[in-house]
C-alpha positions as CSV (number, residue, x, y, z in Angstrom):
1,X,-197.5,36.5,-55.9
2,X,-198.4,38.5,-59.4
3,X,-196.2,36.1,-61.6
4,X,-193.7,33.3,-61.3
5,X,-191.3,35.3,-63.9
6,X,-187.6,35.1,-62.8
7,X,-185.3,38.0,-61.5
8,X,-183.6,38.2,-64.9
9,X,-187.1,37.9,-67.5
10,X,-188.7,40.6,-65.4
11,X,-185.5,42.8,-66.0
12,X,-185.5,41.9,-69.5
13,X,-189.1,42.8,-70.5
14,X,-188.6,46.0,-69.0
15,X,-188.7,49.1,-71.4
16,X,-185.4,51.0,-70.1
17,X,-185.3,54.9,-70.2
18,X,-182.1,56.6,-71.6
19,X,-180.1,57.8,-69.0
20,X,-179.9,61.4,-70.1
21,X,-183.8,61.5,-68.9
22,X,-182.7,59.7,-65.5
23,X,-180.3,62.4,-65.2
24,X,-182.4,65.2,-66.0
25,X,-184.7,64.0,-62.7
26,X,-181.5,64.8,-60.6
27,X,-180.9,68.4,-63.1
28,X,-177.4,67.3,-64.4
29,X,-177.0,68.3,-67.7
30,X,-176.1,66.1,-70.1
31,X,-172.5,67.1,-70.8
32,X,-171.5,66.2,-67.4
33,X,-172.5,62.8,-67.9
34,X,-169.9,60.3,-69.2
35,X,-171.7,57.8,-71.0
36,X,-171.1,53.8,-71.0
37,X,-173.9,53.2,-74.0
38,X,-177.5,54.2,-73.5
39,X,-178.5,53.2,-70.0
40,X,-174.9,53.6,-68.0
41,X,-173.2,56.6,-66.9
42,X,-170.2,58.3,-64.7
43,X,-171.1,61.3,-62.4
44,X,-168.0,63.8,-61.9
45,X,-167.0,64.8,-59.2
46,X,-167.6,68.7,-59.2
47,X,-171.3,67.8,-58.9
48,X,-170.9,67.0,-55.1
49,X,-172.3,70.0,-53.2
50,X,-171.4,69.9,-49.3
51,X,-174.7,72.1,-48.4
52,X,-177.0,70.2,-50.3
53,X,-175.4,67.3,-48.6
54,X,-176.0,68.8,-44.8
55,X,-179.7,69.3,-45.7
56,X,-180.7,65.8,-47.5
57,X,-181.6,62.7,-45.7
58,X,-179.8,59.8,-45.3
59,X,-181.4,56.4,-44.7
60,X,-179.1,53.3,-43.9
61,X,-181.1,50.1,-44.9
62,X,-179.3,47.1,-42.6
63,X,-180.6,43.2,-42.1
64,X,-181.1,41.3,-38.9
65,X,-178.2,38.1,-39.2
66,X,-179.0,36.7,-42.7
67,X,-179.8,33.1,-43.7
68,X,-177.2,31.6,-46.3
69,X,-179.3,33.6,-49.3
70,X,-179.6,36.6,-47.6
71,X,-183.0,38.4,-46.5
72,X,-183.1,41.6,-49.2
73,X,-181.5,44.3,-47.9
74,X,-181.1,45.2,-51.7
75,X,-184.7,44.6,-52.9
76,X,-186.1,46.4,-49.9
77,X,-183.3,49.3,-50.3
78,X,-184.5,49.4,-54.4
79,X,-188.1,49.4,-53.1
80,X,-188.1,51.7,-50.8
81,X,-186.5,54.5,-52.8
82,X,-189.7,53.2,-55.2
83,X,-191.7,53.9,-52.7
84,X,-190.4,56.9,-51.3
85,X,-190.9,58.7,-55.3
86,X,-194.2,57.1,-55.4
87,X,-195.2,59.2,-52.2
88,X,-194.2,62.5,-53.7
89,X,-190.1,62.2,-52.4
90,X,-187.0,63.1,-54.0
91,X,-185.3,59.9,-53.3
92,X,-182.1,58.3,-54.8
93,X,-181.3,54.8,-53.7
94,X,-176.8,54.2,-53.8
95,X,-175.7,50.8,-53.8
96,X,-172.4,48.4,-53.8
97,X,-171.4,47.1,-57.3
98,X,-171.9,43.0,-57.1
99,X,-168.5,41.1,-57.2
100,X,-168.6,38.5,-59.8
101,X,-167.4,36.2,-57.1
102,X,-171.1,35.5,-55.3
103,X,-172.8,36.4,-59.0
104,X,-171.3,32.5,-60.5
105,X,-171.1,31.1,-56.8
106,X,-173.6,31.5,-54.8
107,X,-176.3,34.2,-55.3
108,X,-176.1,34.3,-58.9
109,X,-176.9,38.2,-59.1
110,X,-177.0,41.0,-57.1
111,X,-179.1,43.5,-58.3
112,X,-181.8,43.3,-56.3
113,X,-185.1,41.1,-57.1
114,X,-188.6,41.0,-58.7
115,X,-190.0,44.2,-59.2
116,X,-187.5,46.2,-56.9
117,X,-184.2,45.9,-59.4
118,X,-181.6,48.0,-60.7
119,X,-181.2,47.8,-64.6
120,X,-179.5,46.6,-66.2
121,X,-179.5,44.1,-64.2
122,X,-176.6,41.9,-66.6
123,X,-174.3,45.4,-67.1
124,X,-174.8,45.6,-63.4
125,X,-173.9,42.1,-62.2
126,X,-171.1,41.6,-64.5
127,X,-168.2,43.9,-65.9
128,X,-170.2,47.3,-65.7
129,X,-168.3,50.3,-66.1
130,X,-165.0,48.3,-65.2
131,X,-164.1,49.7,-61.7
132,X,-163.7,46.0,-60.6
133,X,-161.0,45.2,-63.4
134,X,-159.6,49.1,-62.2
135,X,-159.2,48.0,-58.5
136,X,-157.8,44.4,-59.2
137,X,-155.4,46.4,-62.1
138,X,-154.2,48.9,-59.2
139,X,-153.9,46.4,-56.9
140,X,-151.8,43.7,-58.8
141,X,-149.5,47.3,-59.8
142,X,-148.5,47.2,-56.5
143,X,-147.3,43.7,-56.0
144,X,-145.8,43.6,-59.4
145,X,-143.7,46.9,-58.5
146,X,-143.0,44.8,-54.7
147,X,-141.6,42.4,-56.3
148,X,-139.5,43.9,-58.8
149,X,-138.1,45.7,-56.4
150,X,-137.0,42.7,-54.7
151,X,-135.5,41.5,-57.6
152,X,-134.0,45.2,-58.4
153,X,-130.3,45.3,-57.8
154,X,-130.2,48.8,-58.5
155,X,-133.0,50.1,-56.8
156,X,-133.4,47.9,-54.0
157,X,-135.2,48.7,-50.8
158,X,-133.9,45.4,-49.1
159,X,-137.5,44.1,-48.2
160,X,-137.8,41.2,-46.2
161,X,-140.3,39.0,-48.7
162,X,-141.4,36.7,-45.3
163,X,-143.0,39.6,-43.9
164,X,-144.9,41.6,-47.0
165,X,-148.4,41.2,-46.4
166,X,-149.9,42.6,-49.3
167,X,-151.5,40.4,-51.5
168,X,-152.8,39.9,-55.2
169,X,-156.5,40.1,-55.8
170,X,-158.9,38.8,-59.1
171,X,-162.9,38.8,-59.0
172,X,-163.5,35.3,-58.8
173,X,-164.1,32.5,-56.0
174,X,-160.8,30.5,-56.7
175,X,-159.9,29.0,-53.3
176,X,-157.0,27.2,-55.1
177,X,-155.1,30.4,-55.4
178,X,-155.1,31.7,-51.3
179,X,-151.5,30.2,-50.9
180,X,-149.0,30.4,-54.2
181,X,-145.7,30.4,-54.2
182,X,-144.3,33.3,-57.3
183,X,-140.7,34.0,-58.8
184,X,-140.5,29.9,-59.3
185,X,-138.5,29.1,-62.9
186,X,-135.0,30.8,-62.2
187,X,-133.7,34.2,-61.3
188,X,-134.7,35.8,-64.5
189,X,-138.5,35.4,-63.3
190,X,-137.7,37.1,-59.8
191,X,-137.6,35.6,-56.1
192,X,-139.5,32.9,-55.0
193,X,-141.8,33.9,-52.3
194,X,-145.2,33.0,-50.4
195,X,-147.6,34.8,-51.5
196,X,-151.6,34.6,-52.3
197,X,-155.0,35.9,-53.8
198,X,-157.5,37.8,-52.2
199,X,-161.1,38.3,-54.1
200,X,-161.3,42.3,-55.4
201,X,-163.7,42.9,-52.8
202,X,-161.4,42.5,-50.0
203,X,-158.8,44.8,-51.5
204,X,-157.1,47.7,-49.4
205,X,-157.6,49.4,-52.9
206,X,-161.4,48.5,-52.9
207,X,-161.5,49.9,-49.1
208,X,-159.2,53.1,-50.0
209,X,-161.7,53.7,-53.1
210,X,-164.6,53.6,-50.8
211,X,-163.3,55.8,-48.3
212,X,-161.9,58.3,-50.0
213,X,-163.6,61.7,-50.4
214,X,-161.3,63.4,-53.7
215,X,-158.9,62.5,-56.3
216,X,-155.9,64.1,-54.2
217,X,-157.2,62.0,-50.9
218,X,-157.1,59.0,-53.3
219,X,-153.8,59.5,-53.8
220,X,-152.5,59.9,-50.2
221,X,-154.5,56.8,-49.4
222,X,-153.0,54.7,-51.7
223,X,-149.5,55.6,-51.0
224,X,-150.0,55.0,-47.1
225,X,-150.5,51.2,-47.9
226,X,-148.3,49.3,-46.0
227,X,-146.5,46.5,-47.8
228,X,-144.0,45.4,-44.8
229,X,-141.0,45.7,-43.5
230,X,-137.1,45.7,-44.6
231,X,-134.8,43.2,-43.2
232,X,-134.0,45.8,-41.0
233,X,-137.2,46.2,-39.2
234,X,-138.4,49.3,-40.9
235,X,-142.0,49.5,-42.5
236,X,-142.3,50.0,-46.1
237,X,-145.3,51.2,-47.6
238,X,-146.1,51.8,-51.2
239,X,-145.0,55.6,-51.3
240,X,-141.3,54.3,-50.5
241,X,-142.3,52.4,-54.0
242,X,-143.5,55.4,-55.7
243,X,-146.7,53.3,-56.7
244,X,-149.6,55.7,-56.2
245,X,-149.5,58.0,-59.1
246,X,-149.7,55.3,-61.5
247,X,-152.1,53.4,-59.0
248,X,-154.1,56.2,-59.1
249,X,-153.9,56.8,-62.6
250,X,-155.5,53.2,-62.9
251,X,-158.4,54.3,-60.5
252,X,-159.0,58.2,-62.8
253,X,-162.7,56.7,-64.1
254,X,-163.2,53.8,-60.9
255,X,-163.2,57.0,-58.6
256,X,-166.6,58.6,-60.4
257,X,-170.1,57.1,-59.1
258,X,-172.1,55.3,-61.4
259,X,-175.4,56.2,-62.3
260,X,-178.3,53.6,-63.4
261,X,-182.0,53.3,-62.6
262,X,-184.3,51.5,-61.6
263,X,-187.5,49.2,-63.0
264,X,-189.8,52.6,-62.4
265,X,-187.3,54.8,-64.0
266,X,-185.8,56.4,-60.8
267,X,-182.4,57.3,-60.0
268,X,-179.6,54.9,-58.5
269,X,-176.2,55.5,-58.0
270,X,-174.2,52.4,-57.6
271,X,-170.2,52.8,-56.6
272,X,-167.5,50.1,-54.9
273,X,-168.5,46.5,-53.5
274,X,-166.3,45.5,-50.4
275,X,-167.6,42.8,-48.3
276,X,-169.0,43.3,-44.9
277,X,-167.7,40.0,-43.1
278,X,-164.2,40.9,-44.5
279,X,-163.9,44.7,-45.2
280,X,-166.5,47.8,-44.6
281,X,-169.3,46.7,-46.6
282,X,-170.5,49.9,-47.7
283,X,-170.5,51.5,-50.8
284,X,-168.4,54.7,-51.2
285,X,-168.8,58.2,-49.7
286,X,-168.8,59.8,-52.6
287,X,-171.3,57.7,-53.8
288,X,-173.2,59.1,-51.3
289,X,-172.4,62.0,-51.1
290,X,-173.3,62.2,-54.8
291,X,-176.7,60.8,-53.9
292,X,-177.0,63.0,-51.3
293,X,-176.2,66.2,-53.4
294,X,-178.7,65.6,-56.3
295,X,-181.6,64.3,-54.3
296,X,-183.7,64.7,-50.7
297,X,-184.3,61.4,-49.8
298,X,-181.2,58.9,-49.9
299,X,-181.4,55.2,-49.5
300,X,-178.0,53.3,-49.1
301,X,-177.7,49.5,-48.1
302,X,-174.8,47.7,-45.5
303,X,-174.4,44.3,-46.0
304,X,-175.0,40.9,-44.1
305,X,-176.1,41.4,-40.8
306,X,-176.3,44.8,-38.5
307,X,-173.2,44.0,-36.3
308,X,-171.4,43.7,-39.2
309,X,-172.0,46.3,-42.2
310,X,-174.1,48.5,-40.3
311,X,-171.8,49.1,-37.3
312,X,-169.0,49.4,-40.1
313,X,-171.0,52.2,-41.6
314,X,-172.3,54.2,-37.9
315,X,-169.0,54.2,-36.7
316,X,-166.4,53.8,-39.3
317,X,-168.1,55.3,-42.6
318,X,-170.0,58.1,-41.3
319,X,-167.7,59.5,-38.3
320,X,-164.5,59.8,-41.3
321,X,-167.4,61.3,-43.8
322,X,-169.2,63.7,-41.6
323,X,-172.6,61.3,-42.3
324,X,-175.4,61.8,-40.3
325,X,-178.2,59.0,-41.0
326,X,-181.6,60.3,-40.3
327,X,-183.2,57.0,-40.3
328,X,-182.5,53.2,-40.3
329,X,-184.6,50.2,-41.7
330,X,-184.2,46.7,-40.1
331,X,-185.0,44.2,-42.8
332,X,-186.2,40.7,-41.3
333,X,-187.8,37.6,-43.2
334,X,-190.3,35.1,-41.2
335,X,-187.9,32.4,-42.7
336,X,-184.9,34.0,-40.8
337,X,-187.2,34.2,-37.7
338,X,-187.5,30.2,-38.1
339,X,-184.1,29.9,-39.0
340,X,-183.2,31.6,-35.7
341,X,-186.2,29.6,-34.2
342,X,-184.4,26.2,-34.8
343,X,-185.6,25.2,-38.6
344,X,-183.2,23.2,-40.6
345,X,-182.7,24.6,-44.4
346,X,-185.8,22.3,-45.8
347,X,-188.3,23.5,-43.0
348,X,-187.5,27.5,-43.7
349,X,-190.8,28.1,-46.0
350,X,-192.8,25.8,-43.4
351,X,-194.5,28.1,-41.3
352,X,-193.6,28.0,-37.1
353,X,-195.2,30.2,-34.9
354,X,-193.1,28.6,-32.6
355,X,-190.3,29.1,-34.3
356,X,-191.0,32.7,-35.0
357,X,-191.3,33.0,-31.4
358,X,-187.8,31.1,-30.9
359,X,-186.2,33.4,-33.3
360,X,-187.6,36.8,-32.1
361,X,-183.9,37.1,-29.7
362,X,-181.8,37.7,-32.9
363,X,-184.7,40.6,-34.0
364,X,-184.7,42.0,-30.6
365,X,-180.8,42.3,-30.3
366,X,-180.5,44.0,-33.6
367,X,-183.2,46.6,-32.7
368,X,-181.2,46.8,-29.1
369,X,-178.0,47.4,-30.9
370,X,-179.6,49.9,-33.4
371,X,-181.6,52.4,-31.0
372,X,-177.2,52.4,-29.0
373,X,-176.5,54.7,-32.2
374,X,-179.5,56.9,-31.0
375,X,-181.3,55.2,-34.4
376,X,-184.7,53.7,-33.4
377,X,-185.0,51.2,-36.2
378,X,-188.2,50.8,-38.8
379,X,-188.5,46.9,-39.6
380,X,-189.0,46.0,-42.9
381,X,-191.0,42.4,-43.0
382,X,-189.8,41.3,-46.7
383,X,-192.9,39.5,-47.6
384,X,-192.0,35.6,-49.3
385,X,-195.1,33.4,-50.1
386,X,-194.6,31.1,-47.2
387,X,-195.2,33.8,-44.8
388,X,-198.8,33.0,-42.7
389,X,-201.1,36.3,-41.6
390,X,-200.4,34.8,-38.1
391,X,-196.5,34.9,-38.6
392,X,-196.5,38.5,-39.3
393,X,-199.0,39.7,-37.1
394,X,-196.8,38.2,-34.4
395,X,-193.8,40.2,-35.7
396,X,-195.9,43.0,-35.8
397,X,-197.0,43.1,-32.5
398,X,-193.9,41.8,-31.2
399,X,-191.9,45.2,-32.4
400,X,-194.7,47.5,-31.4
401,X,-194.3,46.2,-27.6
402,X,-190.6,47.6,-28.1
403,X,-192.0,50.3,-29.3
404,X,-190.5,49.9,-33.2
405,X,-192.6,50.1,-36.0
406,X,-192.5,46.6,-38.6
407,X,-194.3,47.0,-42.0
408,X,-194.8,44.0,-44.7
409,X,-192.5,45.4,-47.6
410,X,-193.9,43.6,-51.0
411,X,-191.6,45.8,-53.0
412,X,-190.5,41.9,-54.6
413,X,-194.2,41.3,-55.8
414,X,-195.5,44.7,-56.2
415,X,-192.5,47.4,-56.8
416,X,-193.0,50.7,-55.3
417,X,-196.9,50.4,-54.7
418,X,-195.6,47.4,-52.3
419,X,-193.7,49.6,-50.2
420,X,-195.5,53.0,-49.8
421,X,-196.6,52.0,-46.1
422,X,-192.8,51.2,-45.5
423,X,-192.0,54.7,-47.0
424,X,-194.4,56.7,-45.0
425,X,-193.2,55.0,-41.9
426,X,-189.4,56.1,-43.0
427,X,-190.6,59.2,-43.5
428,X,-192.1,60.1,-40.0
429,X,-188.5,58.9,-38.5
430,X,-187.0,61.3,-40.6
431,X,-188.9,64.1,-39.1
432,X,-188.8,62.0,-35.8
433,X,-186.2,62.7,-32.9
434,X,-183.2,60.1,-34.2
435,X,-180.3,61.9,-33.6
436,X,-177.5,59.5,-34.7
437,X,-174.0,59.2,-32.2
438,X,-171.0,56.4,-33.0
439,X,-170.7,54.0,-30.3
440,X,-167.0,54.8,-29.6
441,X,-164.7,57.3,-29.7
442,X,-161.7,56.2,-32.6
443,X,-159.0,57.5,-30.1
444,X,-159.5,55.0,-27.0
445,X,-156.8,52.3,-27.1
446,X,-157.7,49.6,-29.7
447,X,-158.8,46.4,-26.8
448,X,-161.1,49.2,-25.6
449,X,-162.7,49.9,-29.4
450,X,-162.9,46.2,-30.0
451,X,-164.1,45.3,-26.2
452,X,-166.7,47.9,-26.7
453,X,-168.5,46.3,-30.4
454,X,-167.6,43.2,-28.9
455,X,-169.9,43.3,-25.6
456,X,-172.5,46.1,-26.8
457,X,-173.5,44.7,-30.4
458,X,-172.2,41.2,-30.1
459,X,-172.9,40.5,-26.7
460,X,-170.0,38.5,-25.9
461,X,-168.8,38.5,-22.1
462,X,-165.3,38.5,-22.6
463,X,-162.4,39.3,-25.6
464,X,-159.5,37.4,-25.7
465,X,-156.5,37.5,-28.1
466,X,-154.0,34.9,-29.5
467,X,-150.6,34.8,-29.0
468,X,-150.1,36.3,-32.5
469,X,-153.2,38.8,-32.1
470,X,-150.8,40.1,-29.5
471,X,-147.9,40.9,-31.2
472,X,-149.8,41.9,-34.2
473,X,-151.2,44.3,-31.8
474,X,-147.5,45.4,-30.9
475,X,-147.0,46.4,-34.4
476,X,-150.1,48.4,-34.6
477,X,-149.0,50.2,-31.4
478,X,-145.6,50.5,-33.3
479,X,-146.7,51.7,-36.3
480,X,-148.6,54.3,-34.5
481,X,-152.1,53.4,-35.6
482,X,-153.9,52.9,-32.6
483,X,-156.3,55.9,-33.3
484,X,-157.5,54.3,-36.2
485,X,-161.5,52.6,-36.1
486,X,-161.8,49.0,-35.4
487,X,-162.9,47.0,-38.8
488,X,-164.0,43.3,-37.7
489,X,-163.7,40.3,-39.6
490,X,-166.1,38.3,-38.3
491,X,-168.9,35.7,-39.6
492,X,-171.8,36.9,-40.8
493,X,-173.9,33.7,-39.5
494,X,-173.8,34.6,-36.1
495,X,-173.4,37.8,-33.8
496,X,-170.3,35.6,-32.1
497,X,-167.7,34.3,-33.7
498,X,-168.7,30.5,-34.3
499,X,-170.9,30.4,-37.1
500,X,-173.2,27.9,-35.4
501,X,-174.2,30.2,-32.3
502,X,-177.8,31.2,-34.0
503,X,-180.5,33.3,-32.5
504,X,-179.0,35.7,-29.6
505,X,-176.1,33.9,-28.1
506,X,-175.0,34.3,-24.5
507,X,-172.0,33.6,-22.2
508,X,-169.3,33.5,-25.0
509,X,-166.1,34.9,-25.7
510,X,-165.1,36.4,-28.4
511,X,-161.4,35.6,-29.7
512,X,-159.1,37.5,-31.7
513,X,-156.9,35.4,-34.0
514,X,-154.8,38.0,-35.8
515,X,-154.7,42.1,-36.9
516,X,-154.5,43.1,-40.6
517,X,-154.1,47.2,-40.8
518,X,-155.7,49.1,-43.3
519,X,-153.5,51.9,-43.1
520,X,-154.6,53.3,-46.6
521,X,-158.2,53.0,-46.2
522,X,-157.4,54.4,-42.3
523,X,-158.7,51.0,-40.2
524,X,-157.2,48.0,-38.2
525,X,-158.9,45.0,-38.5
526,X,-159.1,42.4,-36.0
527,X,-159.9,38.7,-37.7
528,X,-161.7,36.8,-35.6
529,X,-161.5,33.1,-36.1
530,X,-160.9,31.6,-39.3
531,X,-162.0,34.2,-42.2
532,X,-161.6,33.6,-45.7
533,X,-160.1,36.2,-48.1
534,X,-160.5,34.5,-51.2
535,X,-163.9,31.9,-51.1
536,X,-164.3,29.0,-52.6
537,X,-166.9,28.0,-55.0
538,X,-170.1,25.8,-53.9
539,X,-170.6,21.9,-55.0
540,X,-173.2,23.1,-57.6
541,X,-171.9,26.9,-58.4
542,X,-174.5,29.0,-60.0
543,X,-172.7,29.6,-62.9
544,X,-173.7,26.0,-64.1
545,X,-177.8,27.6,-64.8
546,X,-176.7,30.4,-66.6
547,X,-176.4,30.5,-70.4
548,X,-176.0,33.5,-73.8
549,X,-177.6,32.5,-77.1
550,X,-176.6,33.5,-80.4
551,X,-178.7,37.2,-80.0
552,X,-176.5,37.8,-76.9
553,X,-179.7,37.0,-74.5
554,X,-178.4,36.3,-70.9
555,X,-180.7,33.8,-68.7
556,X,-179.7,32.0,-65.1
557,X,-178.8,35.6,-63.4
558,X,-180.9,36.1,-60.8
């Protein structure tokens, strides 16, 4: 590699332009931008232009299933859209904000990597513009308002507190906060109830805000959330509270895209963060929309695996925004190919041909799954050191048998000269024959929506449902939501549920344990197995390398 310099040096030795020149690349003027300092800004919303939008190009950026630290869906999105520029293009990259949850856990940082980051990279990985603090303000409105109203002997709507399923949220792994109890310490400080935490990201209010396409839609959203049901069996949602107009009013600035840029000075919009094992994992529409409106070439990222973010995105995110990819990138490491293979942890920079080989099923049943959308997928090889020449040429040849193009991406090492063979080959899809269809139709009956992701991406033989997924399921039938999309909650280790099924497992089942509706955000989502909300931190968190000295300097993000 050029240097050993880490994620957050290289960021910091950059020479940052002021974003009034990054706008004037996409022709806003000035006085529509809302500045947050020098390099930060808000995009309004009147800049969103629906025929500008039918005539750009959208490309979705997705990951075969990801090792533990992920395989760079976010570099290679960041370099690409480097590339792209470098080739002559018009190209924006739009991106999910990071949650600070994963920043001090796991990953430390998520703003991409090496020479294929957003900046700046500390705004970007920590408070930012504030639409975190926004969603988690709305959010904790609502359950503050729930349970005054419970408390309320004026104005009370007689809600049954054993069945309200809505939940407080904060930005922050905290596992000792998923079961509380509230209202202990007398009756002046409310009803004791059962409640719990949820991390921002897995917010209704973080999904609403992603999904929504204007102020007045936000709105509606927020007041279909359902909160649960009276003693007498009716549903209560947060309308009947008359919570959305000051929810809203909370969200007036988290609604606007953000716009940053990236190492080589080009534009990236970067709006909403849910996860993809637990919620959509895309960013907003408007963000790209936005992107989509100001530039030719778009470059958006869905996260963890492609059975989880980017069938989210195909057939939830794009059939409610009238989306229409023109192109999809597969990113794949060699050490996820020996990860897959068989390699324990400590063997995943110790090159396998074997292994390689081994792995190969996981690549092949993403590509599978990919071309069902009518997408035939680019794969993205994101280069590491450990990678042999014999590795890759294997990979190589290995996709071109399928008749997929795989290019090395060294947008990590070298920025956007890295990743001009990856942009080219983008390009020629693009002009190419993809012609993008959802893989189900949102009015079948909700077994057959789940049946269908469940045996066509997963490759499970069978569904089966617990005895509470079933009544669950009564209530969405009740509620009369079954023409709502199918959002799974599922691992992201593994295309079944059972996190310890690598490669391409066969012969499983796939089991629903519960529903959770998204009536807001407009999906139902079936958990399956155990899926956690609210994460824990790791032994060794990754807030412990990270430090500020007395000139404000920031070092351990990475």
């Amino acid at each position: 590699m050029s240097d050993f310099k880490t994620d957050i040096q290289i960021a910091q030795d950059a020479t940052l332009s002021h974003i009034n020149h990054i706008a004037d690349k996409l022709s806003i003027s000035n006085d529509d931008l809302e500045l947050y300092g020098k390099f930060k800004a808000k995009l309004p919303l009147d800049l969103l232009n629906e025929n500008k939008i039918n005539n750009s190009n959208l490309i979705l950026v997705t990951a075969m299933t990801p090792t533990p630290a992920g395989e760079g869906k976010t570099t290679t999105s960041i370099g690409l859209t480097e590339g792209l520029n470098k080739i002559g293009k018009k190209a924006v990259v739009v991106l999910r904000e990071p949650s600070l949850g994963p920043v001090f856990g796991i990953k430390g940082g998520a703003a991409g990597g090496g020479y294929s980051q957003v900046v700046p990279m500390e705004d970007i990985n920590l408070h930012f513009t504030g639409d975190f603090s926004a969603i988690e303000k709305a959010n904790n409105l609502l359950s503050a308002l729930i349970d005054n109203n419970i408390q309320s002997k004026t104005r009370n709507l007689n809600i049954d507190p054993r069945t309200i399923v809505w939940k407080r949220v904060m930005d922050m792994n905290d596992r000792s906060l998923r079961d509380i109890v509230v209202g202990l310490g007398g009756t002046a400080n409310g009803v004791p109830r059962q409640d719990g935490f949820n991390i921002t990201p897995a917010s209704e209010v973080m999904a609403i805000l992603c999904m929504s396409e204007s102020f007045k839609d936000l709105k509606e959203r927020l007041g279909k959330i359902f909160v649960g049901f009276t003693f007498q069996k009716k549903p209560i949602y947060a309308k009947d509270l008359n919570a959305e107009n000051a929810m809203a009013i909370l969200l007036k600035d988290a609604i606007k895209p953000n716009l940053v840029q990236t190492l080589e000075g080009n534009p990236a919009i970067i709006h909403g963060g849910p996860f993809a094992n637990i919620a959509q994992g895309t960013n907003t529409i408007l963000a790209t929309k936005m992107g989509l409106s100001l530039g030719d070439y778009v470059v958006t990222e869905a996260g963890f695996g492609a059975d989880l973010g980017a069938e989210k995105f195909l057939n939830i995110k794009c059939v409610s925004g009238n989306l229409k990819p023109k192109a999809l990138v597969l990113v794949a490491t060699i050490r996820a190919l020996r990860h897959h293979g068989g390699a324990k942890k400590e063997e995943y920079n110790t090159a396998s041909l074997e292994r390689v080989s081994k792995g190969m099923d996981n690549l092949d049943k993403h590509i599978e799954n990919c071309k069902k959308f009518g997408l035939t997928p680019v794969v993205a090889i994101n280069a590491f050191p450990s990678d042999s020449n014999a590795e890759v040429e294997f990979v190589i040849n290995h996709c071109k048998g399928l008749g997929v193009k795989a290019v090395v991406a060294r947008g990590w090492e070298l920025g956007g000269d890295g990743m001009k063979d990856l942009a080219s080959a983008v390009v020629d899809q693009v002009d190419g024959h993809n012609d993008f269809k959802p893989l189900y139709d949102w009015s079948l009956p909700v077994k057959d929506k789940i049946e269908i992701i469940a045996k066509e991406i997963y490759g499970a033989d069978s569904v089966e449902y617990s005895k509470k997924a079933l009544t669950d399921l009564k209530k969405v039938n009740d509620l009369g939501l079954e023409s709502l999309p199918v959002c799974m909650a599922k691992t992201q280790k593994s295309f079944s549920d059972n996190a310890a099924l690598l490669a391409r497992p066969k012969g499983f089942s796939i089991n629903v344990r519960e529903f959770e509706f998204a009536t807001g955000a407009g999906f139902i989502i079936p958990i399956l197995g155990v899926m956690m909300r609210m994460p824990g931190l790791p032994a060794v968190p990754a807030s412990e390398g990270m430090d500020i000295d007395n000139n404000g300097k920031i070092s351990g993000l990475s």
